[in-house]
C-alpha positions in Angstrom: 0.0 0.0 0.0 2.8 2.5 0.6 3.6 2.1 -3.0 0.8 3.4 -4.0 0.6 6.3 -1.8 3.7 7.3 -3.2 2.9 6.7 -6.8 0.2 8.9 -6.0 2.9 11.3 -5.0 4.2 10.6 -8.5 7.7 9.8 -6.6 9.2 6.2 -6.9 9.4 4.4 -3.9 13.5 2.8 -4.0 15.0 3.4 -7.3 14.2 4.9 -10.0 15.1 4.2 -13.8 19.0 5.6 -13.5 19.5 3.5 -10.0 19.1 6.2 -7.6 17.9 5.3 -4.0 15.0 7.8 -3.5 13.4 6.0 -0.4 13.5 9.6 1.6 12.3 11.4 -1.9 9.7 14.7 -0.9 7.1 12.2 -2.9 7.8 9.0 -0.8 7.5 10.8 2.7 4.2 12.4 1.7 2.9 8.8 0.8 3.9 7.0 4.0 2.8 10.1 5.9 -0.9 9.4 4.2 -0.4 6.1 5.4 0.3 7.5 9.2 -2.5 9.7 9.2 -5.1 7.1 7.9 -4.3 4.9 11.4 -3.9 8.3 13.6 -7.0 9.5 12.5 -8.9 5.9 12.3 -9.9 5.5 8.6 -7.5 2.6 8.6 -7.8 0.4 11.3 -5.0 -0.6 12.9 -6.0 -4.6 12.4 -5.1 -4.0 8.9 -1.5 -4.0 10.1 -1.7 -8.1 10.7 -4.5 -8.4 7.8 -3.6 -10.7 4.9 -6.2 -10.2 1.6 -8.5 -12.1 2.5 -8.9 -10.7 5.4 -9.5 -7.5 4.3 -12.0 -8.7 1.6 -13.7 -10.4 4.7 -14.0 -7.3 6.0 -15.3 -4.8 3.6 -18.1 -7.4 2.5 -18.9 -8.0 6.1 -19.6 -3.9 6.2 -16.6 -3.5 8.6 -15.0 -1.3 6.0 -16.5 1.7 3.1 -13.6 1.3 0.9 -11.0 -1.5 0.3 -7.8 -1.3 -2.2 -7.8 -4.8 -3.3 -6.4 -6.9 -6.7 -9.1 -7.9 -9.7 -9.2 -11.1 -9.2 -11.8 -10.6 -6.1 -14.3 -8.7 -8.1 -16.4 -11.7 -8.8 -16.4 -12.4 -4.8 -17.4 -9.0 -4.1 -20.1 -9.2 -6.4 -21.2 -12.5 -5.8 -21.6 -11.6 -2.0 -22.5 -7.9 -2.1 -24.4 -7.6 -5.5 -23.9 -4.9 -7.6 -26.2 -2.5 -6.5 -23.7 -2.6 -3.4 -20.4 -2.9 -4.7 -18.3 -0.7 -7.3 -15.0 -0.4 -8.4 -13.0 3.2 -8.1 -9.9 4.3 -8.8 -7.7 5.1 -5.5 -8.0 8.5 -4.7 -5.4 11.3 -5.8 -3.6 13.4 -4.2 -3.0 17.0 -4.3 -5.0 16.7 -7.7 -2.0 14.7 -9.7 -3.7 12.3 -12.3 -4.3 8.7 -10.9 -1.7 6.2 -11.5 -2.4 2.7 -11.6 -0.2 0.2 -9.9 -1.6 -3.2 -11.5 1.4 -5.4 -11.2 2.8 -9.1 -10.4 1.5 -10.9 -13.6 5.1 -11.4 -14.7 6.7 -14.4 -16.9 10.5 -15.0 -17.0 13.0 -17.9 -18.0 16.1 -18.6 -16.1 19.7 -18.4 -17.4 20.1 -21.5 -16.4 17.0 -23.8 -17.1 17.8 -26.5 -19.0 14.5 -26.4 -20.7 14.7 -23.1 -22.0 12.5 -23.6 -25.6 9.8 -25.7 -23.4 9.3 -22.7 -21.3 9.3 -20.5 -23.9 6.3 -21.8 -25.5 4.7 -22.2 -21.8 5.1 -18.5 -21.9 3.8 -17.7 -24.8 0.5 -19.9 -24.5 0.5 -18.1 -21.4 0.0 -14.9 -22.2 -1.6 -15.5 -25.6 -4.9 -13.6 -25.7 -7.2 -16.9 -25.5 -5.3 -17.4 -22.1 -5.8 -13.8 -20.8 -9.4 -14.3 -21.9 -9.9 -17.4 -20.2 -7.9 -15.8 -16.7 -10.0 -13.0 -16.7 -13.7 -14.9 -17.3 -13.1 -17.3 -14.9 -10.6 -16.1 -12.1 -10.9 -11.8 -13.0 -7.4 -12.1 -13.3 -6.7 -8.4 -14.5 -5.0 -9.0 -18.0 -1.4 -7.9 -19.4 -2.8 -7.9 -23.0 -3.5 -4.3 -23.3 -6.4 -5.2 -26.4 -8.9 -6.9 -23.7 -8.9 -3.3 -21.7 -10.2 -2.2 -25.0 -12.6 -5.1 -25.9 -16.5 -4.0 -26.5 -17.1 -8.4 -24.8 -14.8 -7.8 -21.9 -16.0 -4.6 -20.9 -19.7 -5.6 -20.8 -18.8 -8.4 -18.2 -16.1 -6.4 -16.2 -16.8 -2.7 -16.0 -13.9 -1.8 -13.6 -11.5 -2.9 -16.7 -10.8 0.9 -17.5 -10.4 1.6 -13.7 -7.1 -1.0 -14.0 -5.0 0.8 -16.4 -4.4 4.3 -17.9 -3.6 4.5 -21.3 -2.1 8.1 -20.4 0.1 7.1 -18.1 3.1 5.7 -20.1 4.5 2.5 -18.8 7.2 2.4 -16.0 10.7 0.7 -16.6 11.2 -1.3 -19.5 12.9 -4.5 -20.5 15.8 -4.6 -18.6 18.3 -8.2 -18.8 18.2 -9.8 -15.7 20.5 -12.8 -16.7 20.3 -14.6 -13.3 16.5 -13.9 -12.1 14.0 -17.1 -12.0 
């Protein structure tokens, strides 16, 4: 979550593209002092400290909570046990009125220097994130997808309104392909 606050900073949380620790950046204190205020003042309680995601989702759809950050793939729980007349999905506040910037993440595929099977999981990669996969993740799991086309698609958005919410075509993507020879 402190990621977030400070991308909402528009600061980078330890390095940023030329390698520069920025952990005590103007942008990063301003996030985590979000974060310090929200259990000061209450709006985050304190239990969220110890509180793994499910716990949290338990939570919010037991009323305990208003609003909870959480990843796609518990939309279809929220909606199966709120309904959608009480559940929604909104973008994370933004702060000091900078433009929201999503932080969708974790969906990442790589092959080890060192696997002997490196053409086998090559082609495991590619079927998995082919669009028929990403379509199939997303329908049955609401696994957010890396496939920038099934933000777009007229199907998709029909069943998974909060698609839009997840990514912002404005905001250029972060980093870029970088060799990491030794990284599983």
């Amino acid at each position: 979550m402190l990621r977030q606050r400070v991308h909402q900073h528009c600061g980078w949380l330890l390095l940023r593209r030329r390698g520069n620790v920025t952990i005590n950046s103007p942008e990063a204190i301003a996030g985590l002092q979000v974060l310090i205020d929200g259990f000061k003042d209450g709006y985050i309680p304190t239990e969220a400290l110890e509180w793994k995601e499910e716990d949290g989702r338990n939570a919010f759809e037991s009323g305990d909570l208003l609003f909870y950050r959480q990843w796609p793939y518990q939309y279809a729980n929220n909606v199966a046990a709120l309904g959608e007349e009480k559940f929604g999905v909104a973008a994370l506040p933004t702060i000091d009125g900078k433009d929201f910037v999503p932080t969708l993440g974790g969906h990442n595929c790589g092959i080890s220097a060192y696997s002997k099977n490196k053409a086998t999981a090559l082609k495991f990669v590619q079927w998995w994130t082919s669009q028929e996969s990403e379509k199939y993740a997303l329908e049955t799991q609401t696994l957010a997808p890396i496939l920038g086309s099934l933000y777009e698609d007229s199907e998709m958005l029909e069943q998974f309104p909060y698609l839009p919410r997840c990514a912002s075509p404005s905001t250029p993507p972060r980093g870029g392909r970088r060799p990491f020879p030794m990284v599983t």
